[in-house]
N, C-alpha and C positions, 0 to 999 in steps of 0.2 A: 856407464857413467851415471850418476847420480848429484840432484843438485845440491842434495845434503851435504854431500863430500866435500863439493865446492866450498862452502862455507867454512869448510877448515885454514883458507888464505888469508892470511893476516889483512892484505889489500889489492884488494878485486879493483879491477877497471873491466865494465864492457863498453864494446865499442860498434858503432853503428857505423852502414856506411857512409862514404860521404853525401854531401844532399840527403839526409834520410827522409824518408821519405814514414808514412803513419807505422806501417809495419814494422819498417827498424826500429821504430822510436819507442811505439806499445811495446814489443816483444823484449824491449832491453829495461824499460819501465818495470815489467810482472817481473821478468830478475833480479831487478834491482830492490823490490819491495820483497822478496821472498827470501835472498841472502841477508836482508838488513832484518829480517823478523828470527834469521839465526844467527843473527850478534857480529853477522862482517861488517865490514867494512867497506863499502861499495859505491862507488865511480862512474856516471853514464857520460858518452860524450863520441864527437866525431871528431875528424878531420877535416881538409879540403878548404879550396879556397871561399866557398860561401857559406855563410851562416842561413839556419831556418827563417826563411821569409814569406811564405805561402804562410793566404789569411787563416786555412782552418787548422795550420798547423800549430798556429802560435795562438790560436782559441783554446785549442788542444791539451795545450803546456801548462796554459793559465788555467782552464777547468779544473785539470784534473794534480795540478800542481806539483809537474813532471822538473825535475833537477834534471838539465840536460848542457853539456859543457860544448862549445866551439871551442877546438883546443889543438895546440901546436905538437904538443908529447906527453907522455902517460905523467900519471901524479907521480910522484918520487915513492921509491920503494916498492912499487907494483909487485905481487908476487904473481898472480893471476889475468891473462887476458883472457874475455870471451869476445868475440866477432858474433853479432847477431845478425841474421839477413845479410851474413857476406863470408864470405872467406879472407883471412889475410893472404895475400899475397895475389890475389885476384884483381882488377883493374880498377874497381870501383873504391877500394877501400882506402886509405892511406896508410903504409908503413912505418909505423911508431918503430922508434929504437925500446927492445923492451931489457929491461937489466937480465945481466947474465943469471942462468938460472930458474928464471920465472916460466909459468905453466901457458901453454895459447889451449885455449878452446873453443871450436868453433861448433857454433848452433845456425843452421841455415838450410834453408826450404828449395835454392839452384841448384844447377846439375851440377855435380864436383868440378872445382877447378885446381885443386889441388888435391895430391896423395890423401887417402885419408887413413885414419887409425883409432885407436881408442879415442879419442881424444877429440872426433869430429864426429857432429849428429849431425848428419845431413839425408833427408828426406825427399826429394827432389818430387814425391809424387801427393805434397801437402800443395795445397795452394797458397799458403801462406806461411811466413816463422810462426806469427801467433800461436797459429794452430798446432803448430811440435811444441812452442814453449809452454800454453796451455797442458798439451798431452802430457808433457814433462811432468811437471806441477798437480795434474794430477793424479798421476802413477804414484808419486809419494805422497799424496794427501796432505799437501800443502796446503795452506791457508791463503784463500784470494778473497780478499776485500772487495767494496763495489767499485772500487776507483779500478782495480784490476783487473777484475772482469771486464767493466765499461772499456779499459784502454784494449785488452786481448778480442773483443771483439768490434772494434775500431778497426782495428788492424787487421782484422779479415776482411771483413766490412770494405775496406778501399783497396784490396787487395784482389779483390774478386770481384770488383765495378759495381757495390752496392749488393753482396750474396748470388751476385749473378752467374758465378764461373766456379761453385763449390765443386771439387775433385773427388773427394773421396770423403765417408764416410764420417772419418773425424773431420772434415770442415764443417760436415753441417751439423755434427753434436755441436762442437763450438757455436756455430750462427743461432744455436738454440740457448744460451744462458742468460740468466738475465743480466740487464743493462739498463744504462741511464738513457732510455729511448729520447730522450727534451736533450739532451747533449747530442746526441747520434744524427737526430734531426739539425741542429744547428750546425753543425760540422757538416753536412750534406750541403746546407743551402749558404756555406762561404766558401766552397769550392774551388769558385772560379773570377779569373780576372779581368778584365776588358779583354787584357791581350789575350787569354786563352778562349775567350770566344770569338775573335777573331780566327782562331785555328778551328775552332768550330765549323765557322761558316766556310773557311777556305777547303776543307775538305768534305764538305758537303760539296759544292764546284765540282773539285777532282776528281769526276767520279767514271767508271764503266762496268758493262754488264758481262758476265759470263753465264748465260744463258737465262736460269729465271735467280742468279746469284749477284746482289752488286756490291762491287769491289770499290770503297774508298781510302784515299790515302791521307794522313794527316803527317803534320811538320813532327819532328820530334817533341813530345809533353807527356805529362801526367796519364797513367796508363786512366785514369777517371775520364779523361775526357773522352777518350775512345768508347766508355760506356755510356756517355752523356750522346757520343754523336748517332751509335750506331742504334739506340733508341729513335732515334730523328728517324734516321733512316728506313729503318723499318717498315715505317709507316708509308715508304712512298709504293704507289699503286705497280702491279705486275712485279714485285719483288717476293719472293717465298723466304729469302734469306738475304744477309746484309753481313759484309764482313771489312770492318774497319782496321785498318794498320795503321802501325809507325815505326819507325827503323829507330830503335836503341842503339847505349854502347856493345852490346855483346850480342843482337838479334835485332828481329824483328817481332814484337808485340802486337795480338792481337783481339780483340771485340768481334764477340760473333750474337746475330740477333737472327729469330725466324718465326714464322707469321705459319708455318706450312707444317702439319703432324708426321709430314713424312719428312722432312727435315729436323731431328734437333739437335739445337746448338749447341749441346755435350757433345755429342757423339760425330758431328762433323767438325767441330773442334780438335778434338782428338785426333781424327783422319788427318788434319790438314799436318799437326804436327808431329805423326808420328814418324819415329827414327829420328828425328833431326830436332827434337824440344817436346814440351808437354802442354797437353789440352786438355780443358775439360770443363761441364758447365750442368745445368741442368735444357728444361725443353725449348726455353725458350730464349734463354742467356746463357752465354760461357763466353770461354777465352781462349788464350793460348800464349805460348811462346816460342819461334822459330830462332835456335843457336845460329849465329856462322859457323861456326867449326863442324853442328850437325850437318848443317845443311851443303858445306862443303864437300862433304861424306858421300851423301847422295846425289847429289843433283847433276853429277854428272856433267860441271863445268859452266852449266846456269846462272846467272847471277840468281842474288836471291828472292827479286821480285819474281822474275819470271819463273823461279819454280816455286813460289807462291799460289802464283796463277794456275800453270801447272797441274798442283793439287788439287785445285778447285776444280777446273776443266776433268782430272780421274775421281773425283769424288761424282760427280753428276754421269758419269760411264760406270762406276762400279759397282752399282749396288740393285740388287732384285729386292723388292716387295712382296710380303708372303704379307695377307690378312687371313687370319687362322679360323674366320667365321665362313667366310668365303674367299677359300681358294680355288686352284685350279691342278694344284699338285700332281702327278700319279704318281700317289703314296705306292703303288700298289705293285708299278715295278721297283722299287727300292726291295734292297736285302730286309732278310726278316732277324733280329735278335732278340734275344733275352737278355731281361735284366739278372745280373748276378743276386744270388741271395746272400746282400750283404746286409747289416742291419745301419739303421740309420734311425734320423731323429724324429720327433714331429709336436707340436703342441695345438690345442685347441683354443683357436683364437679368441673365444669368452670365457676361457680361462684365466686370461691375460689384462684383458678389460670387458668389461660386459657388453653384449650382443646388440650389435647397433652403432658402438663407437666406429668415428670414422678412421682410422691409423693409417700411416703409412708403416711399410715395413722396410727400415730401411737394413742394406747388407753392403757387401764390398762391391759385388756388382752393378748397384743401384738402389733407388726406390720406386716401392710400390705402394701406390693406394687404392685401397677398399674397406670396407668394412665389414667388421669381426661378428660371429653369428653361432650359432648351434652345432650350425652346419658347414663352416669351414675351417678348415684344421691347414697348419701351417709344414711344411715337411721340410728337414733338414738336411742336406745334401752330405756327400763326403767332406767335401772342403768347406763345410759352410756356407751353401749356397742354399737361400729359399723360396720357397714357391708355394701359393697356395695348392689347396687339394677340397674338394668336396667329402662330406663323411660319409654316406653315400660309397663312393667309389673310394676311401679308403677303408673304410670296410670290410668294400670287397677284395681289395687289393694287398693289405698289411693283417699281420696278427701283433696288436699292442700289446709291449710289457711293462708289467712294473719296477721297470727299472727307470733312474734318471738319468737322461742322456749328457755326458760331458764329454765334451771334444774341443780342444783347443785350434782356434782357427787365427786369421790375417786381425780379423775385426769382428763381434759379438754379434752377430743377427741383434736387432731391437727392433720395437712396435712402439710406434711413438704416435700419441691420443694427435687429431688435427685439431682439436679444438683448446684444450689445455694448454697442449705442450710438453705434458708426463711421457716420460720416457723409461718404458722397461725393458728389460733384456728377456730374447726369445728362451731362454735356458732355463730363465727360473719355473717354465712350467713345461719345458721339454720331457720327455720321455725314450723310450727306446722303442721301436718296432724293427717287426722282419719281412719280408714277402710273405707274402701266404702262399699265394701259387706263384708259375712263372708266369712274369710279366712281359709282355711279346710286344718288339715296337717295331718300325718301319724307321730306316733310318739312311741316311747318305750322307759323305761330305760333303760339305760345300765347295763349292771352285771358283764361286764370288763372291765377296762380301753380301752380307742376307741381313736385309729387316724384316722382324716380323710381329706384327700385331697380336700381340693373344689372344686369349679368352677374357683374360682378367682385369685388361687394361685396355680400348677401345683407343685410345690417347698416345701412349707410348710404344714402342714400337723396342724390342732384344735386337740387339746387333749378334751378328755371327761371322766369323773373320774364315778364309780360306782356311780348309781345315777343319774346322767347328762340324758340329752336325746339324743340321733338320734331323728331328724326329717328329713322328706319331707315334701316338696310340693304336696299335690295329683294333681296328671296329669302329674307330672314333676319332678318324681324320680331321676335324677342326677341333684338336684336342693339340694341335702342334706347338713346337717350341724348340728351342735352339740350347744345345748340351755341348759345353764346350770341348775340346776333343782332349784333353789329357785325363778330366772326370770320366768324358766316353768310355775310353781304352779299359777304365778301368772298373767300371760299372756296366757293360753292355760285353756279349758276347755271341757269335755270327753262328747261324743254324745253317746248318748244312742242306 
């Protein structure tokens, strides 16, 4: 589906859901400016019985001089519905009678709650709409204005408690465009109301430990204040991590903060909500979402605080610590395999930006930061997964060709400058290489969840999920790192 196409409806309505909240409202706003620059005709508006009354949202409206309707049924003649940040027929949204014949389309970032078809772009693994209406927009190299831009990252912005809970790769292109930063800031600091910092401080009260985790609970509000509180929190002494809730209409909404390198809040985000809703953040902020109906699923007749708790109690049991400078491993009883000689990518990181820049390199897996040199070349995986490499030991390791490497993957490897903000893709200076000899590694799977610090990164820490491997390098055991097991299978082969 395409939004070009859409603008073939004589008269478009999108619809937010009810109470919309910044991301409805942005995400339906950039549509709404993008079908009217191709001559539709186009409608924003909600349902429900309250109108917008949150102070930063009606700052919001006025700034950036958003048409946004409190409205009982569609305009007369509708030919087109879009749902943005909802699904119709889901609990949140209100059911317009739409005239017979007319098209529903839905764009929205939750887990499906209805069938879906051509007709539904739903993403469940974005942290926010913005972010898919953004990618929408531009796949077809649509035209976004600064009011656009400013409103699509607004709406990530409060979506992700201030960039603090970015999921996946395209969240954080988006957190990189520019914007009307003097609006972003003032929208930050009209937040909150008397009454919601009273929810503040009452779940600051609420509080208990599970081990060196404290668990607070707040009243049902604004998923912001969970990131307002669990900032608080953070900061109290003997905490390594801090995890704020509040019980929605369809789950339980989470804030997760950590203070501890061997905790972050991406990656036990995640844990807490895997199988049953989505997580995700970066090291030291993230989020999450726990469904009922997932959580139904699993829990094995739990309410859903207690396997909340739960979670928490098997995240602080599940996990080993591998520091790859100084371990303790014995690489040396593990199987010995070769890598297959398959060819793969690689590019020379001051070919990219010159020698010294600081980049991150960001991929589907994550980000990494260091800086780009002589002597560190970037390697490409099967699926698009990268890693630095010394030249040095690629050298010795690959025979490069002159060939240019294309391989289409989830999401484009990029090096993106820390200081600027420029953002290039790892392809445009990729290449092709092959093994030179065979490459002989120590490897096993794992049987428990594994963190492991690299070489590269003294700070963050690769997760490895049951399954996954530990590898080395033979001859160069703090050379280690974690190869997820379907690339393994198909990259690594067991010496007799």
């Amino acid at each position: 589906m395409k939004i070009k196409e859409l603008a073939k409806y004589s008269r478009i309505a999108i619809q937010c859901h009810d109470i919309p909240d910044a991301d409805a409202i942005c995400s339906g706003f950039a549509l709404q400016c993008c079908l009217r620059a191709l001559g539709a005709d186009v409608a924003l508006l909600y349902g429900g019985a309250a109108k917008i009354s949150k102070p930063s949202l009606l700052i919001l409206l006025d700034r950036l001089n958003i048409e946004i309707s409190h409205a009982e049924a569609l305009p007369p003649e509708t030919d087109l519905l879009i749902t943005v940040d909802c699904q119709r027929g889901a609990g949140n949204v209100t059911n317009f009678e739409i005239p017979a014949g007319a098209a529903v389309v839905v764009i929205d970032h939750h887990r499906p709650e209805i069938p879906e078809s051509e007709n539904t772009i739903i993403r469940p693994a974005l942290a926010s709409c913005a972010t898919l209406v953004w990618d929408l927009l531009r796949k077809e190299q649509l035209a976004m204005d600064d009011r656009v831009q400013t409103a699509l990252y607004y709406g990530l912005f409060t979506d992700t408690n201030g960039l603090s809970e970015l999921r996946h790769p395209l969240d954080r292109d988006l957190a990189d465009i520019p914007n009307d930063a003097g609006l972003i800031r003032k929208l930050e600091n009209s937040a909150i109301t008397p009454e919601e910092l009273d929810i503040i401080g009452e779940a600051l009260r609420d509080r208990e430990y599970i081990g060196n985790i404290g668990l607070f609970r707040a009243r049902p509000c604004d998923p912001n204040l969970l990131g307002f509180t669990s900032d608080i929190a953070r900061q109290v002494v003997n905490i390594d991590c801090c995890v704020v809730y509040c019980f929605q209409r369809h789950g339980i909404k989470l804030s997760v903060r950590s203070s501890a390198r061997e905790i972050m809040s991406g990656e036990i985000a995640g844990f807490l909500c895997r199988d049953a809703g989505s997580g995700g953040g970066n090291i030291e902020k993230a989020g999450g979402f726990l469904s009922f109906d997932g959580i139904a699923k699993v829990s094995g007749g739990a309410s859903p605080e207690e396997y909340l708790k739960t979670r928490i109690r098997a995240y602080l049991d599940n996990y080993d610590l591998i520091y790859a400078d100084n371990n303790h491993i014995d690489f040396d009883a593990m199987p010995l395999y070769k890598k297959l000689p398959l060819p793969v990518g690689y590019a020379k990181s001051a070919d990219i930006f010159p020698a010294g820049t600081k980049i991150t390199v960001r991929t589907l897996e994550g980000d990494i930061d260091t800086l780009t040199g002589e002597t560190v070349y970037l390697m490409i995986g099967m699926m698009g997964e990268v890693y630095p490499i010394l030249r040095d030991k690629f050298e010795s390791s690959y025979i490069a060709r002159d060939e240019a490497y294309r391989r289409e993957t989830e999401y484009a490897p990029a090096l993106l400058n820390r200081v600027t903000g420029e953002r290039k893709t790892i392809s445009s200076a990729a290449k092709l290489c092959e093994p030179k000899d065979t490459k002989l590694v120590r490897a096993a799977a794992l049987t428990k969840d594994t963190q492991v610090f690299s070489y590269w990164d003294t700070e963050k820490y690769f997760y490895g999920g049951k399954g996954d491997y530990l590898v080395a390098n033979e001859g160069d055991y703090k050379d280690c790192y974690i190869v997820r097991q379907d690339i393994f299978a198909k990259s690594y082969e067991l010496l007799d």
